[in-house]
RONU-821619 format. One record per residue (C-alpha): residue number from 0; residue in one letter; chain; x, z, y. Coordinates in nm, 4 decimals. Each point is the difference from the previous one (the first is absolute). Layout:
N
  seq  type  mol        xx        zz        yy
  NUM     A    A         X         Z         Y
...
***
This chain:
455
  seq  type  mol        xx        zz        yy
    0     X    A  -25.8407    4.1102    6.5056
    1     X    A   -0.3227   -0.1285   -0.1725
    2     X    A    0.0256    0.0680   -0.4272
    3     X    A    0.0371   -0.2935   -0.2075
    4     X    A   -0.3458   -0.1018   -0.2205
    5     X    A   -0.1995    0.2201    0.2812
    6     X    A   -0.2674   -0.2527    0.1410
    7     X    A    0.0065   -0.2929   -0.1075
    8     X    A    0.0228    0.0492   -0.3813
    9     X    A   -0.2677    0.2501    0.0346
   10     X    A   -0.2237   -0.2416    0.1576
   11     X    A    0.0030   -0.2086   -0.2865
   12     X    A   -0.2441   -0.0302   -0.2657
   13     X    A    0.1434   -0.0576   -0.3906
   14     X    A   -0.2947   -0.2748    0.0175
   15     X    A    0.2582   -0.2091    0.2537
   16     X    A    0.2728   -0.0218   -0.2637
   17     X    A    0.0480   -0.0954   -0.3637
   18     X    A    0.2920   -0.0190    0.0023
   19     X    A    0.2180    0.2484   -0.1825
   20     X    A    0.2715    0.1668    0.2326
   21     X    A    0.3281    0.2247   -0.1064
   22     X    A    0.1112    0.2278    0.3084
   23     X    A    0.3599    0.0258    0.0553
   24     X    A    0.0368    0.3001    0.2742
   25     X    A    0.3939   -0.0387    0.0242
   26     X    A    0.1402   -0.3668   -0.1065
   27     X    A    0.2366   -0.0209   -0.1536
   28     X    A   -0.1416    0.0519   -0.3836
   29     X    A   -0.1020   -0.2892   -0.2471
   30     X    A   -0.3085   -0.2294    0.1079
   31     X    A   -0.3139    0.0080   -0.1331
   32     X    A   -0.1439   -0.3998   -0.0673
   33     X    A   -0.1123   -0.1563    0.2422
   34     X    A   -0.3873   -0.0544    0.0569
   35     X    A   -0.1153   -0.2986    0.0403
   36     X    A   -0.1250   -0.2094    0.3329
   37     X    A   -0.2433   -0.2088    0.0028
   38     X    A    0.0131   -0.3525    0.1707
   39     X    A   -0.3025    0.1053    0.2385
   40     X    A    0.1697    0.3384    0.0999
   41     X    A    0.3313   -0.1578    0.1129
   42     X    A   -0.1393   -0.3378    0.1464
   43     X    A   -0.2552    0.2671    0.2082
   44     X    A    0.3003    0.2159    0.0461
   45     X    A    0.2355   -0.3390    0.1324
   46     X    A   -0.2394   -0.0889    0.2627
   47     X    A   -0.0819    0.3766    0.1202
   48     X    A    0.3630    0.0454    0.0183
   49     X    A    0.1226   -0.1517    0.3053
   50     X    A   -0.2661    0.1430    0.2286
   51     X    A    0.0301    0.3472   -0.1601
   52     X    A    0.4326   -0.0435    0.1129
   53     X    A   -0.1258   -0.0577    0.3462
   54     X    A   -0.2184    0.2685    0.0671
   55     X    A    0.2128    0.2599   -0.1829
   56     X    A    0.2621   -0.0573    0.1524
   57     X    A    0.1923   -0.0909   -0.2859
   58     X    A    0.3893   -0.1344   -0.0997
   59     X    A   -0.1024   -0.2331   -0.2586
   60     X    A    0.1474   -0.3144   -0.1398
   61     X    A   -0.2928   -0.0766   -0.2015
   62     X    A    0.0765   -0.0241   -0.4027
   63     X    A   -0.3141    0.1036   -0.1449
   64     X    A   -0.3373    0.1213    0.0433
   65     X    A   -0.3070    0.1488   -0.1787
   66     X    A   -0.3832    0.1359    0.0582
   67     X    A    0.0046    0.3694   -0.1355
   68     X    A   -0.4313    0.0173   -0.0107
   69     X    A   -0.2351    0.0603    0.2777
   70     X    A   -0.2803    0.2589    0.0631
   71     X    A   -0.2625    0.1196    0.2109
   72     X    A   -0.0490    0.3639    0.1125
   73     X    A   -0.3307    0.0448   -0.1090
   74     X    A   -0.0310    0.2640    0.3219
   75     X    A    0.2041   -0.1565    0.2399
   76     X    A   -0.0937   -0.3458   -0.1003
   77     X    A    0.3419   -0.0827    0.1041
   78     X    A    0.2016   -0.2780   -0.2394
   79     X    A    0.3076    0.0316   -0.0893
   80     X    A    0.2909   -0.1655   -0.1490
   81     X    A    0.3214    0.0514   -0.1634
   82     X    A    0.2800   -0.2460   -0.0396
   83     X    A    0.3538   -0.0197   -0.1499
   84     X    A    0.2658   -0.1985    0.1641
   85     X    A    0.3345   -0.0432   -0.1398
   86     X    A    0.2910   -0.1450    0.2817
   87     X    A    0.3287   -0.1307   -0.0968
   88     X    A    0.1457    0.2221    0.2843
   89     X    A   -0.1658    0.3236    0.0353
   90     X    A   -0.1708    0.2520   -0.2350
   91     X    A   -0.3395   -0.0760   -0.1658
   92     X    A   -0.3123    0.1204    0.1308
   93     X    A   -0.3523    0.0691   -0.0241
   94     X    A   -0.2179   -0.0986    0.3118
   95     X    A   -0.3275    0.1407    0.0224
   96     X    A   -0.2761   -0.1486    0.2152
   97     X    A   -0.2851    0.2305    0.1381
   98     X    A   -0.2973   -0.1591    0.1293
   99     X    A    0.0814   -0.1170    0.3696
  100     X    A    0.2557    0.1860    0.1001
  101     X    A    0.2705   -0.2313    0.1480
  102     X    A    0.3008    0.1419   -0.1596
  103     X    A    0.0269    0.0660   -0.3988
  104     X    A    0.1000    0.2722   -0.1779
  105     X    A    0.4085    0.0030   -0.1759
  106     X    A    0.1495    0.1250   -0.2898
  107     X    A    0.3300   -0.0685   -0.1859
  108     X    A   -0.0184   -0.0965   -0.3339
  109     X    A    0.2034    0.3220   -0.0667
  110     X    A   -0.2432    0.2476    0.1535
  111     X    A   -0.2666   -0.1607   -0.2429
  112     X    A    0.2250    0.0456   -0.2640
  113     X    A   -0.1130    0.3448   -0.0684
  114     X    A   -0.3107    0.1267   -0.1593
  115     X    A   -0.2653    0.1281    0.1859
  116     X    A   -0.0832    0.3849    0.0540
  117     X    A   -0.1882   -0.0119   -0.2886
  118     X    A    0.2992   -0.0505   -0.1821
  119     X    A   -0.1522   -0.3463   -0.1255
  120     X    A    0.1811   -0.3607    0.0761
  121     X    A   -0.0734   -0.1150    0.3614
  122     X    A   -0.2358   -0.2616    0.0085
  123     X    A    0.2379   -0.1624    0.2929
  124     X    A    0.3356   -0.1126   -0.2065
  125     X    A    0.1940   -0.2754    0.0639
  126     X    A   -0.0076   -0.2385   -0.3044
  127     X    A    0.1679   -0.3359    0.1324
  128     X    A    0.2947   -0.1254   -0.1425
  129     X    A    0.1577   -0.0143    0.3645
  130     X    A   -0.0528    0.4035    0.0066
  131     X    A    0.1012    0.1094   -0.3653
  132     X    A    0.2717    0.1782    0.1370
  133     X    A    0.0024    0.1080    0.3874
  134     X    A    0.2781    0.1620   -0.0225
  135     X    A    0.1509   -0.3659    0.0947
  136     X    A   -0.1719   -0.0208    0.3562
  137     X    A    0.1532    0.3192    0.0805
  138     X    A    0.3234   -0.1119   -0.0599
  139     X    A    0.0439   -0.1613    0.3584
  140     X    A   -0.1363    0.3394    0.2276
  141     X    A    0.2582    0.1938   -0.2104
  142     X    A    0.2926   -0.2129    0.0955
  143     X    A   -0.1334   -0.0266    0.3553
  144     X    A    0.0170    0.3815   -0.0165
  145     X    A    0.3672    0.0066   -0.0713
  146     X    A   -0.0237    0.2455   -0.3383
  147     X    A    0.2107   -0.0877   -0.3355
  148     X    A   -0.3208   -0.0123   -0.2098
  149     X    A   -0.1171   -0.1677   -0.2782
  150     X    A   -0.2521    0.1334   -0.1209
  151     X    A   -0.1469    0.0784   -0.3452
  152     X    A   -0.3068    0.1808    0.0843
  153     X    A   -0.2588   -0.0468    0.2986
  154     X    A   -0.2487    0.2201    0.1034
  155     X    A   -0.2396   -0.0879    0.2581
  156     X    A   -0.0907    0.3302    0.2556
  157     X    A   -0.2771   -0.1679    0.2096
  158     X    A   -0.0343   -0.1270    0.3460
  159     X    A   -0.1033    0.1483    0.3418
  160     X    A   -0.1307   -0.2446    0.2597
  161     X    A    0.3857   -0.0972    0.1115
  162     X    A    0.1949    0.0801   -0.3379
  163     X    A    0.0151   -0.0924   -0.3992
  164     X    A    0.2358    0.2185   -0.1640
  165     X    A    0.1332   -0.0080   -0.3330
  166     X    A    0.2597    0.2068   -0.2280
  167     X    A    0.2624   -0.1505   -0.1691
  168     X    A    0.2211    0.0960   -0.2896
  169     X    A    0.3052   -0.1819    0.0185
  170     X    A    0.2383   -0.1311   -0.3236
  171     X    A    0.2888    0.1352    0.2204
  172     X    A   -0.1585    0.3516   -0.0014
  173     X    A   -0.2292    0.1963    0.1981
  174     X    A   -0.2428   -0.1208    0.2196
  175     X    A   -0.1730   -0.0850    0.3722
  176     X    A   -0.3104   -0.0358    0.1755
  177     X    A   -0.0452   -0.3348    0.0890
  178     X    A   -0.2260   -0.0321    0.3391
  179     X    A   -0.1517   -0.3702    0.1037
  180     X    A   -0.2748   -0.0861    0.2360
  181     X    A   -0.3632    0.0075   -0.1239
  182     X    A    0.0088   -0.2535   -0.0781
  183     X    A    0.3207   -0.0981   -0.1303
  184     X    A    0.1474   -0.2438    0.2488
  185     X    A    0.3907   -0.0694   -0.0362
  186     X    A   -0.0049   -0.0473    0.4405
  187     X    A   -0.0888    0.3233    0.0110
  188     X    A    0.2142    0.3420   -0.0238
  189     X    A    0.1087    0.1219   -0.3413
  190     X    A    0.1532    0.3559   -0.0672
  191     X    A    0.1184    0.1710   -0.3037
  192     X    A    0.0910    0.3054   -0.0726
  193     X    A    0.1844    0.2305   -0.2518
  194     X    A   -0.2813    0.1954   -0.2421
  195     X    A    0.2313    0.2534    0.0791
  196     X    A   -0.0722    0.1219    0.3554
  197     X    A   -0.3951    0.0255   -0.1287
  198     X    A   -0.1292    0.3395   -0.0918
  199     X    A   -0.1258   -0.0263   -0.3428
  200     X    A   -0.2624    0.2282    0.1058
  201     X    A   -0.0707   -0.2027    0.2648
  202     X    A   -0.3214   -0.2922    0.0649
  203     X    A    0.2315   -0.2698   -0.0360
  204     X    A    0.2715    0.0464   -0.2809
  205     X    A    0.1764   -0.1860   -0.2418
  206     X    A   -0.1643    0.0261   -0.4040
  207     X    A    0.2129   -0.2472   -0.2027
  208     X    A    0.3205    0.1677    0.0775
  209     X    A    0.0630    0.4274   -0.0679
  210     X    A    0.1906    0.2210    0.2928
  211     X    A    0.3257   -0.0846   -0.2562
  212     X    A    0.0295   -0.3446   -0.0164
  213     X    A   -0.0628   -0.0442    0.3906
  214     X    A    0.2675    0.2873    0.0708
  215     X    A    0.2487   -0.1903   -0.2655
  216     X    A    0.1119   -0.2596    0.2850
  217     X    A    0.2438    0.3020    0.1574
  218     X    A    0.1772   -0.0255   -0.3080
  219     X    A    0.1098   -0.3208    0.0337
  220     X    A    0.0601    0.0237    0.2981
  221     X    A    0.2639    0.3053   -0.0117
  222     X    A    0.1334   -0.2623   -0.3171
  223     X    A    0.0477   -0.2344    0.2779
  224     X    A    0.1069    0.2921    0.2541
  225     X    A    0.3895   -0.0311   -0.1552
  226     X    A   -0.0281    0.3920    0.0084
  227     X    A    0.0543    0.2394   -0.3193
  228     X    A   -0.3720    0.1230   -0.0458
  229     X    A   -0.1282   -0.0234   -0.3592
  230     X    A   -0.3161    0.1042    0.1363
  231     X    A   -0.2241    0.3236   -0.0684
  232     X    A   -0.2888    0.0102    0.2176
  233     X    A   -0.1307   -0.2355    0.2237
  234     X    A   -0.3006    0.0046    0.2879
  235     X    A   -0.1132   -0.2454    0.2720
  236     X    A    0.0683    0.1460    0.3545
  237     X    A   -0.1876   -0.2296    0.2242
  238     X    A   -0.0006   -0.3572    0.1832
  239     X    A    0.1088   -0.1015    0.3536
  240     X    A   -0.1925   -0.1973    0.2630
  241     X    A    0.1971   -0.2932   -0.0678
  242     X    A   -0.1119    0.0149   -0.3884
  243     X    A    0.3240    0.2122   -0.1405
  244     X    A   -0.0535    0.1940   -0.2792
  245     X    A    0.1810    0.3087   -0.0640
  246     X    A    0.1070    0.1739   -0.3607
  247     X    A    0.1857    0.3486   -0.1060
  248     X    A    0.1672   -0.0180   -0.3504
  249     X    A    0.1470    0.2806   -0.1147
  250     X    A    0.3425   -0.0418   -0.2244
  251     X    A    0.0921    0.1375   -0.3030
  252     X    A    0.3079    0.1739    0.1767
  253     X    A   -0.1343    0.1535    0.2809
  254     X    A   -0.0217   -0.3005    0.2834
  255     X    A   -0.3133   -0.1017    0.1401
  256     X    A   -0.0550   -0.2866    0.2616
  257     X    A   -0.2460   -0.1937    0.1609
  258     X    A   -0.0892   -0.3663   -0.0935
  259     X    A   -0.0981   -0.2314    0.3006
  260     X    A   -0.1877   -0.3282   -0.1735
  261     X    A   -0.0926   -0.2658    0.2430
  262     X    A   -0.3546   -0.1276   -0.0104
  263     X    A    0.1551   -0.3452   -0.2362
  264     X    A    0.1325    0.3060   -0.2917
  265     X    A    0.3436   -0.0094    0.0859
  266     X    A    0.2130    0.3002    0.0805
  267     X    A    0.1123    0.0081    0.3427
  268     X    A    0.1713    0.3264    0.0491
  269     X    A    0.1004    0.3173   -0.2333
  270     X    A   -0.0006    0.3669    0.1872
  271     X    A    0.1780    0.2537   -0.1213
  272     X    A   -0.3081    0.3096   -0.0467
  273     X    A    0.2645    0.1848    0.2462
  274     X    A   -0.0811   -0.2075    0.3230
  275     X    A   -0.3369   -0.0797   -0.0995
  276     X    A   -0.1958    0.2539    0.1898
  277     X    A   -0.1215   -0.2471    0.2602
  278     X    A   -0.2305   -0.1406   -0.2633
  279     X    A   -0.3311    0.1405   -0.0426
  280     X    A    0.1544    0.3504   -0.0454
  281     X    A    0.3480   -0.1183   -0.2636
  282     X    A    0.0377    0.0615   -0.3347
  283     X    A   -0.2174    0.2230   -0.1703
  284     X    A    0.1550   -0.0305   -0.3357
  285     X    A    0.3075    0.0732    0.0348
  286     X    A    0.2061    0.2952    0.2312
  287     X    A    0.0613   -0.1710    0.3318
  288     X    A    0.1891    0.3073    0.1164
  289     X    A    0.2362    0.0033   -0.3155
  290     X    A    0.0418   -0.3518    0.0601
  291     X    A    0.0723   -0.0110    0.3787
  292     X    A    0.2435    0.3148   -0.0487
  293     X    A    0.1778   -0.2575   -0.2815
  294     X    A    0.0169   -0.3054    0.2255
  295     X    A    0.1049    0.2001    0.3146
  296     X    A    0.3038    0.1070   -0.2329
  297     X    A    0.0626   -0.3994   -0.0834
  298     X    A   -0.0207   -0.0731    0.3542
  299     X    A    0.2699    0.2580    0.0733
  300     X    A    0.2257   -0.1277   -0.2244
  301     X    A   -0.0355   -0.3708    0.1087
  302     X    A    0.0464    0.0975    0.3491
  303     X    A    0.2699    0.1605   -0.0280
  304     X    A    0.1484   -0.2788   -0.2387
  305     X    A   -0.0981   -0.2655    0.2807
  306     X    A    0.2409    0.2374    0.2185
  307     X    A   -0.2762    0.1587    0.1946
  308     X    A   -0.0085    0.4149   -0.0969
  309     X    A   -0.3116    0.1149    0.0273
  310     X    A   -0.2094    0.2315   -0.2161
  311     X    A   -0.3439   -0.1241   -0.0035
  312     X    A   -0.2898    0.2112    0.1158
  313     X    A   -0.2480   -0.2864    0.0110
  314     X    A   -0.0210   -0.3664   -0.0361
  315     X    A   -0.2302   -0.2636    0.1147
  316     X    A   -0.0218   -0.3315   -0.2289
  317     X    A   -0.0825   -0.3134    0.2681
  318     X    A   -0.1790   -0.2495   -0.1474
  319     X    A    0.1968   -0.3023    0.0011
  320     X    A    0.0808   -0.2673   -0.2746
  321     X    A    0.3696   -0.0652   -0.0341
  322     X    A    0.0448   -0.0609   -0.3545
  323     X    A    0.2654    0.1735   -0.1741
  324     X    A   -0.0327    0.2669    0.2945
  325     X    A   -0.2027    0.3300    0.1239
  326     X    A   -0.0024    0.0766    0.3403
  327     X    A   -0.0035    0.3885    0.0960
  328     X    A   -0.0469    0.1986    0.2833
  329     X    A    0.2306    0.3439   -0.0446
  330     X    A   -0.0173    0.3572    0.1777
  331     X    A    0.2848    0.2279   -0.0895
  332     X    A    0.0096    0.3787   -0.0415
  333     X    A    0.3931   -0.0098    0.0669
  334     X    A   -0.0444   -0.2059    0.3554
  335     X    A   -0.2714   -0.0329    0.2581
  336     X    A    0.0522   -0.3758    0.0284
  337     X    A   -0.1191   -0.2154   -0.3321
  338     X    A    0.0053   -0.3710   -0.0526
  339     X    A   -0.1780   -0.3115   -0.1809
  340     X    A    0.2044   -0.0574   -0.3582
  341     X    A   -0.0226   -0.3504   -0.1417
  342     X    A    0.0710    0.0852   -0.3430
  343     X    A    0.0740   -0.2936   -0.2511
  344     X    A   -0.0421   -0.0126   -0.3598
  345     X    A    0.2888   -0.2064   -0.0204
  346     X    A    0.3290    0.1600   -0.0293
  347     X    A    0.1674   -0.3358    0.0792
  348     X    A   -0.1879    0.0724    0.3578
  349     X    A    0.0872    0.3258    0.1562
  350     X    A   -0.2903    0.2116    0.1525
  351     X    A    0.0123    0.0266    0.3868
  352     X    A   -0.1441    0.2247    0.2492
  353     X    A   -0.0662    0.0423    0.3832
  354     X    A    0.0095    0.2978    0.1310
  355     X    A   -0.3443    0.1233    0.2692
  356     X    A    0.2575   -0.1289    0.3228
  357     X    A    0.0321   -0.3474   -0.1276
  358     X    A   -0.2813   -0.0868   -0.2644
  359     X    A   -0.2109   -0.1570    0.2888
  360     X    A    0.2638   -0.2883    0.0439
  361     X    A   -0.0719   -0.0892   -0.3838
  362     X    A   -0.3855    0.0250    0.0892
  363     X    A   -0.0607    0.3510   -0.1726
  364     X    A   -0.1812    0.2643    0.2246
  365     X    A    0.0577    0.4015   -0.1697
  366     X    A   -0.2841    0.1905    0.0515
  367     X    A    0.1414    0.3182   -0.2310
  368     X    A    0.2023    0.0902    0.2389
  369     X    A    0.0120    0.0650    0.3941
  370     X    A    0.1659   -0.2631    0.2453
  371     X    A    0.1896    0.2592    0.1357
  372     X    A    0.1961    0.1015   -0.3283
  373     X    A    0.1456   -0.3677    0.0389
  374     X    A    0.1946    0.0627    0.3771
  375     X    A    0.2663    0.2039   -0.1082
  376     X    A    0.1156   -0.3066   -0.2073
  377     X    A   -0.0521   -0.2457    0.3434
  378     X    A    0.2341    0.2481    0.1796
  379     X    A    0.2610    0.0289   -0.2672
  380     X    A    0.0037   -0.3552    0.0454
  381     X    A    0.0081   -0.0284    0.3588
  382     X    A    0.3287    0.2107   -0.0164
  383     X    A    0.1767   -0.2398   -0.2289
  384     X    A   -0.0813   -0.2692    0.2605
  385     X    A    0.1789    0.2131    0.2789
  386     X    A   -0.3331    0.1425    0.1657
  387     X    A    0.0338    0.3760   -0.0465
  388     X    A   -0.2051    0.1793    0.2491
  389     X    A   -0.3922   -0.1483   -0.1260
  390     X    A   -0.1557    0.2249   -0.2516
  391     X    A   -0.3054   -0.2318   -0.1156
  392     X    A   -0.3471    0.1076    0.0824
  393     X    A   -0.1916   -0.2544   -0.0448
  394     X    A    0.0227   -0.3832   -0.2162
  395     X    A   -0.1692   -0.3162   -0.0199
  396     X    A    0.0748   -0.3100   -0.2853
  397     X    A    0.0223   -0.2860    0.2473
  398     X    A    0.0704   -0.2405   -0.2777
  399     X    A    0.2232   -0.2503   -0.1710
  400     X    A    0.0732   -0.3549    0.1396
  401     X    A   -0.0214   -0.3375   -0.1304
  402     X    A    0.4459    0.0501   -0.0526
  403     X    A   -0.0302    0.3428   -0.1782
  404     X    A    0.0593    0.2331    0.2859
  405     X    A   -0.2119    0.3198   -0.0201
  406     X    A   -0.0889    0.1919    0.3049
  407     X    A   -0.1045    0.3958    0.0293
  408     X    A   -0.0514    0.1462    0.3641
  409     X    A    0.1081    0.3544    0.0308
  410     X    A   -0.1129    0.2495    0.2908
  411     X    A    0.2291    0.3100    0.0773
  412     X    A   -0.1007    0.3526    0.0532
  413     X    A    0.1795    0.0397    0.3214
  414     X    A   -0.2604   -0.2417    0.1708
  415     X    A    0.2334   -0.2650    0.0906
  416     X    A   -0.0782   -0.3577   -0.0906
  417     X    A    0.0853   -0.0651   -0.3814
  418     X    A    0.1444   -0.3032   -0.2037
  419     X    A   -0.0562   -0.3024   -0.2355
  420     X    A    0.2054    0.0322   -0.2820
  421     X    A    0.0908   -0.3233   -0.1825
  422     X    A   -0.0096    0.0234   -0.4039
  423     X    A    0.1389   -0.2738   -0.2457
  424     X    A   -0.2539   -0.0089   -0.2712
  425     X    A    0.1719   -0.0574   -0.3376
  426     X    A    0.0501    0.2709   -0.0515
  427     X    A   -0.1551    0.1501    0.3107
  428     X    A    0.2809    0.1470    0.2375
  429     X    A    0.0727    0.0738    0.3235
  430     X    A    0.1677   -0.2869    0.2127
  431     X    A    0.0165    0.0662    0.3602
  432     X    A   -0.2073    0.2010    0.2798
  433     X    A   -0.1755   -0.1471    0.3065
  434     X    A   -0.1252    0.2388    0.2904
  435     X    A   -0.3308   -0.0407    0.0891
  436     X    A    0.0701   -0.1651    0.3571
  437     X    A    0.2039   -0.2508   -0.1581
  438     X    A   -0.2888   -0.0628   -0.3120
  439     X    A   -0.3024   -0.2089    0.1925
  440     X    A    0.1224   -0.2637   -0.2489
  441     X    A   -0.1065    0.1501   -0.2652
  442     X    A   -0.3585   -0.0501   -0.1349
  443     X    A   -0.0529    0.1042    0.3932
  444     X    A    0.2248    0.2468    0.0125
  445     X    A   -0.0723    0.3903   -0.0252
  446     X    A   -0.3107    0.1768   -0.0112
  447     X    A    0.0193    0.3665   -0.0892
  448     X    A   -0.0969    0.2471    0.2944
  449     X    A    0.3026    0.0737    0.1901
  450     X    A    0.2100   -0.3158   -0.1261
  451     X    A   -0.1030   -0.2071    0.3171
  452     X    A    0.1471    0.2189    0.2781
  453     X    A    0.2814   -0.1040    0.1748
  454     X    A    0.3540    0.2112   -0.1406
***
């Protein structure tokens, strides 16, 4: 990233300019008065303009235009040539012309903003009317970007060869790094991102906003969470691949959890700190082992409410979106079989669960537990269907069809061919049972080892 005021500013003489110019490094503060601009410096800077677009590769609906000064290196004997060009839709810039080199030099009107290394104004600050405020020609490449931003302070951070970056302070609170093309072309990619995932010790880092006002987002988002967290502590955790940012806030009773913020701000998911670990680690401030000891006590209890008595060992949260509803995974210390709870918030909607032997016809796989802690269940049922002598070895889910008939093959211990057995599904139960030689109708019929000898 090349320093704003580095280069060209130095190269200039105070001889070039009379002008009296007031730096503004962030913008966003009162404006100094405007200098004036002579008739010969914008009618020179109108009819430079539209070649200086071209080569530079510039977005630039024309609006105004203006010759900075000119010099010659008195080594070099190169000339050069600075120029301001305001455009009714794209940030302000200065152009700089060096001798004979094809392509000019580009600057935003907010890097040149800032005062040189010397601490005195930069010689290179935009001054037309069109460019008083460039906040306005970044409005478009923050919207593009997707952020809730409007912001109240700019700060330019410089620009590599591919990228102009700038930091912005936003009336909403916080802030992001905004990054544009160098230079700033609205067809080309734009990314922002949250101050927050930058290390403040790091070469790139947000100024106009402190560590607290960038972490103050998680609290409204656990306001928005519809959890009881008056919050204590707070601390960024990380962001995904796919631009998620995660927060921990701590309560003021004890419960932590885990704020999931998708890349437009808004809150996409609340985790309880107990099934958090799979992120980055879990909670770190709050006890995740007092916590997952407390919620494998509530999932006890609603278990056993939803008619289903196991005491819970361990729990595994699957991560899908049914509002009003959590979806559970459950392995029991009382049983070696568990099941997949759908517990409901609403009491006017009872809870329901499916036991490890049947979950897979309602599209749940358990991975707690062991396929084989589900066949004693599949032979208790073959007995009520009037097949006694098969003690299940081995299972398959061959599915549900298009008229809600569910379908589990069954292999028996004794090596003779098994069965199909034939489930309504609301609420899953066993219907009927089909022998294997009699099944080829089914989804192809049966599959397991053994099931395809002849009885």
């Amino acid at each position: 990233m090349r320093p704003i005021g580095i280069g060209f500013a130095a190269a200039l003489t105070a001889a070039v300019f009379s002008l009296s110019l007031v730096a503004a490094p962030a913008f966003g503060a009162p404006k100094a008065p405007e200098p004036t601009v002579s008739k010969d410096q914008r009618a020179k800077g109108m009819a430079a303009a539209p070649g200086l677009i071209s080569s530079a590769g510039l977005q630039c609906q024309l609006a105004d235009a203006r010759l900075i000064g000119e010099q010659n290196d008195p080594k070099t004997k190169t000339k050069r040539a600075f120029y301001e060009l305001a455009c009714s839709d794209n940030e302000g810039v200065i152009v700089a012309t060096i001798g004979d080199q094809p392509v000019p030099q580009v600057f935003t009107c907010m890097e040149t903003a800032a005062p040189g290394a010397d601490g005195k104004p930069n010689g290179l600050i935009c001054v037309l009317p069109g460019n008083v405020d460039p906040r306005a020609g970044l409005l478009p490449y923050i919207a593009k970007a997707g952020a809730v931003c409007a912001p109240d302070q700019i700060r330019a951070l410089g620009h590599s060869a591919a990228n102009t970056d700038f930091e912005l302070k936003c009336h909403e609170g916080g802030g992001f790094i905004l990054m544009t093309s160098a230079p700033p072309r609205m067809d080309k990619p734009v990314t922002i991102k949250p101050c927050v995932i930058f290390d403040p010790a790091g070469t790139v880092k947000c100024e106009l906003t402190d560590r607290a006002a960038q972490l103050a987002v998680a609290d409204r988002l656990a306001a928005q969470s519809g959890k009881d967290c008056a919050v204590k502590d707070r601390a960024y955790m990380g962001i995904s691949d796919a631009g998620q940012i995660y927060y921990e806030v701590a309560c003021q009773n004890g419960k932590g959890y885990v704020l999931e913020q998708a890349a437009n701000g808004a809150l996409t998911k609340t985790i309880d700190c107990a099934n958090a670990d799979y992120l980055n680690g879990g909670c770190k401030l709050t006890d995740a082992r007092s916590a997952k000891t407390e919620q494998s006590g509530l999932y006890t209890q609603l278990a056993r409410k939803a008619g289903f008595a196991c005491d819970v060992s361990g729990y595994a949260p699957f991560s899908i979106n049914l509002p009003g509803k959590e979806v559970v995974e459950l392995a029991c210390s009382n049983r070696q079989d568990g099941g997949i709870a759908i517990f409901s918030s609403n009491p006017g909607d009872p809870s329901v669960i499916y036991d490890c032997a049947h979950s897979e016809l309602k599209n749940f796989r358990c991975g707690l537990s062991k396929p084989a802690a589900a066949y004693p269940k599949l032979t208790e049922e073959l007995k009520t269907l009037g097949k006694t002598s098969c003690a299940v070895s081995n299972a398959r889910t061959v599915g549900v069809t298009a008229d809600q008939r569910g379908f589990i093959e069954v292999a028996c211990s004794d090596g003779l061919p098994g069965y199909m057995i034939e489930y309504a599904m609301t609420p899953v139960a066993p219907k009927s049972v089909i022998a294997c030689a009699s099944a080829a109708s089914i989804a192809g019929g049966c599959t397991l080892p053994g099931n395809g000898k002849k009885s």
